[in-house]
Steps between C-alpha positions, in 0.01 A plus 500: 500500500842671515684462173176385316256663267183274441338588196134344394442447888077348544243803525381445818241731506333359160477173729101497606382668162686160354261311694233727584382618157428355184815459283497689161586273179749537306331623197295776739828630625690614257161627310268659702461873554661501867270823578176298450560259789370510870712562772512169590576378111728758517716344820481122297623712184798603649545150721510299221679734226802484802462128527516467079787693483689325794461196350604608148810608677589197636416178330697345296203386254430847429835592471517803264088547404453820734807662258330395171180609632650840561634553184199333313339817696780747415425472088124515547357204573149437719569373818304229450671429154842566712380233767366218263834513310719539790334269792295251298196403650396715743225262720820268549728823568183549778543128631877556530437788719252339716706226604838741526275682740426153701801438550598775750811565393693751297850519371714849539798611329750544789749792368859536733606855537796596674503730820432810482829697582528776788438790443321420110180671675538829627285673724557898509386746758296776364586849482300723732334677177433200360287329824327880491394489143413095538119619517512721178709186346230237551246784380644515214631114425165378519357712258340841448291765248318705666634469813772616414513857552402437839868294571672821404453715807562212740825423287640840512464581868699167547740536240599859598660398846728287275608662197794309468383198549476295165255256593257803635562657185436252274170355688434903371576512192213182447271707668521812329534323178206288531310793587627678200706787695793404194708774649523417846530144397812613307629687761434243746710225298816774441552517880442083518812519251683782676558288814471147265607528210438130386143477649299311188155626563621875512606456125158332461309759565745795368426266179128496590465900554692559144275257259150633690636797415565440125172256500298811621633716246693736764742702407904365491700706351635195351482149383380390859436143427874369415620668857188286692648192303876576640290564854398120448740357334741649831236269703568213298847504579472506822249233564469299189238295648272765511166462310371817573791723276489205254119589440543858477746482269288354236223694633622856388474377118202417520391821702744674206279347232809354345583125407670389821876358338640196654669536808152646626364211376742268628478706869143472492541091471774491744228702718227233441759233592521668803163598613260252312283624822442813371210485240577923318879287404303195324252710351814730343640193416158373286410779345922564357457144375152532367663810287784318388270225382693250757141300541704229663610739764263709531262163642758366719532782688158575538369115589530506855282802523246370214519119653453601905182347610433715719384746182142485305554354198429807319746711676693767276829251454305202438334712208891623409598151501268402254550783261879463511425181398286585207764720436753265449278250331426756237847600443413841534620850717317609794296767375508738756694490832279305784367683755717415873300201656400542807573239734404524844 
C-alpha cells in the first residue's frame, strides 16, 4: 500500500508444497545434504525452512533463539549442536510449527516510509551513440571470453559515427579491453574524458589498461602501478559508492605481489559492503583474512556461500569452511594461500 513497506509478507507460492508434500523435521532440515533430496523433498525443504524461519521471527516464545543459533554457528558449532542449544527440543519446535501453520494466519512487520519526492527518480533520454552501441553494451554486460573479439568490429563501425560521444566511447573502451586491444581501449577512454572529464568508468579502465600492463610484464617506462591507483582512486571520488574501483584498488597489490596496506584493505571491505552479490569481492575478502590469520572473519564472510543449500555438501567452500576452522582450532597460520573457490 502507499506509504507502507510489508516485510515477512506469507509465501504464497510455498502454499500447496505446505500441504501437498511431506513436511521435513526439524532435525532433517538443518542437517541433511540439501543436494541428496528429490525434487519434490527438495520443494518441502525449502517450504518448511521459510515457515521455521518466519516463525522464529515472530513469536514471542522464541524471541531471540534464531540470533543465538547464528552465532552458536558463527564460532563453529554443528548445526545440530547450534539447534539443540538454541531451540530446545526440536519434535516440540516441529509441533509448534504445525499448528502455526493451522492457523492460517501470519503476522508482518508493517514499515511507514515517507513519499517519495518529485523528481528523486530521474529518467534520462539517451544519447544517440549510446541507443547505437546499446547492442555491443548488453554483449558485453552479460559476459564474454571468447566472444569477445567478435564485439570489436561491430563496436567500432558504431562507435566511429560518434567519436565524441562519451557513452559510445566508453561502451568501446569495454570492448576493446575485454578483448585485450589495451591500446585502443586506452585510447577509447581518453576521448570518453576529453568530452567528460568526470565519467567514472573511463578512469576504470585507463586504471585497468595500466596494471594489465604492469601484470603482463609490458614495458612502462615507469612505476605504472601508483598512476593506475591515482586512475582509481580519481573514480572513488567521484562515486564513492562504487564497488567496482574499491575492488581494483586492492586488486593491483595483489597483482603487484606486494602486501596490500590498509586503505586497500579497508576499500576492499567497503567494496564487499557494497556488493556482497558479487562472489570475486568475498572471495578477496576470505582469502586477505585467511592470511592475516583473522579465522573469525575469514568464516563469516564466507558462510553464506559454504551454508547455501542449494550446494553439495562437499562443495570447495564447504571444504574451506572446515579447514578455516581447523585452522583456528589449532591456533595455527594458513599454510599456504587457498586456492579462489569457485562458486557458481
Amino acid at each position: 500500500k502507499e506509504g507502507e513497506v510489508g516485510l515477512g509478507l506469507p509465501a504464497n507460492g510455498r502454499i500447496s508444497s505446505h500441504y501437498l508434500l511431506a513436511a521435513i523435521p526439524m532435525r532433517r532440515l538443518l542437517t541433511v545434504d540439501s543436494s541428496s533430496l528429490s525434487p519434490d523433498e527438495r520443494l518441502a525443504f525449502d517450504a518448511r525452512a521459510w515457515l521455521a524461519m518466519h516463525y522464529l521471527a515472530f513469536s514471542s516464545k522464541r524471541h531471540g533463539q534464531t540470533n543465538a543459533y547464528l552465532k552458536a554457528i558463527s564460532t563453529g558449532a554443528s548445526a545440530a549442536t547450534a539447534a539443540a542449544a538454541a531451540f530446545g527440543d526440536l519434535h516440540e519446535l516441529d509441533k509448534e510449527l504445525g499448528g502455526y501453520l493451522r492457523r492460517g494466519r501470519f503476522t508482518y512487520l508493517r514499515i511507514g516510509v515517507p513519499p517519495i519526492p518529485e523528481g528523486a527518480v530521474k529518467v534520462i533520454q539517451l544519447t544517440a551513440g549510446d541507443a547505437a552501441m546499446m547492442p555491443v553494451r548488453i554483449w558485453s554486460n552479460r559476459g564474454v571470453n571468447e566472444s569477445a573479439k567478435d564485439a570489436v568490429p561491430l563496436a567500432r563501425a558504431i562507435a566511429s559515427t560518434y567519436p565524441n560521444d562519451p557513452q559510445a566511447q566508453g561502451v568501446l573502451a569495454q570492448a576493446e579491453f575485454d578483448a585485450g586491444n589495451l591500446d585502443a581501449a586506452d585510447a577509447a577512454a581518453d576521448r570518453v574524458l576529453s568530452n567528460a572529464p568526470g565519467d567514472m568508468m573511463a578512469m576504470v579502465y585507463k586504471a585497468q589498461v595500466l596494471l594489465h600492463r604492469e601484470n603482463n610484464g609490458a614495458p612502462s617506462g615507469g612505476n605504472m602501478w601508483n598512476e593506475a591507483r591515482r586512475w582509481l582512486s580519481k573514480a572513488n571520488k567521484v562515486q564513492p559508492d562504487a564497488a567496482w574501483p574499491l575492488y581494483l584498488f586492492f586488486m593491483s597489490y595483489r597483482m603487484q605481489g606486494q602486501k596490500p596496506k590498509q586503505n586497500a584493505v579497508d576499500a576492499l571491505e567497503r567494496a564487499f559492503v557494497l556488493a556482497p552479490q558479487d562472489n570475486s569481492v568475498r572471495m578477496s575478502l576470505v582469502q586477505h583474512y585467511i592470511e592475516e590469520k583473522n579465522f573469525r572473519g575469514a568464516r563469516v564472510v564466507l558462510e553464506p556461500i559454504a551454508f547455501n543449500p542449494h550446494i553439495a555438501a562437499d562443495h570447495p567452500a564447504t571444504r574451506l569452511l572446515a579447514q578455516i576452522d581447523e585452522w583456528e582450532k589449532n591456533g595455527k597460520a594458513a599454510t599456504s594461500t587457498p586456492a579462489m573457490v569457485e562458486t557458481k
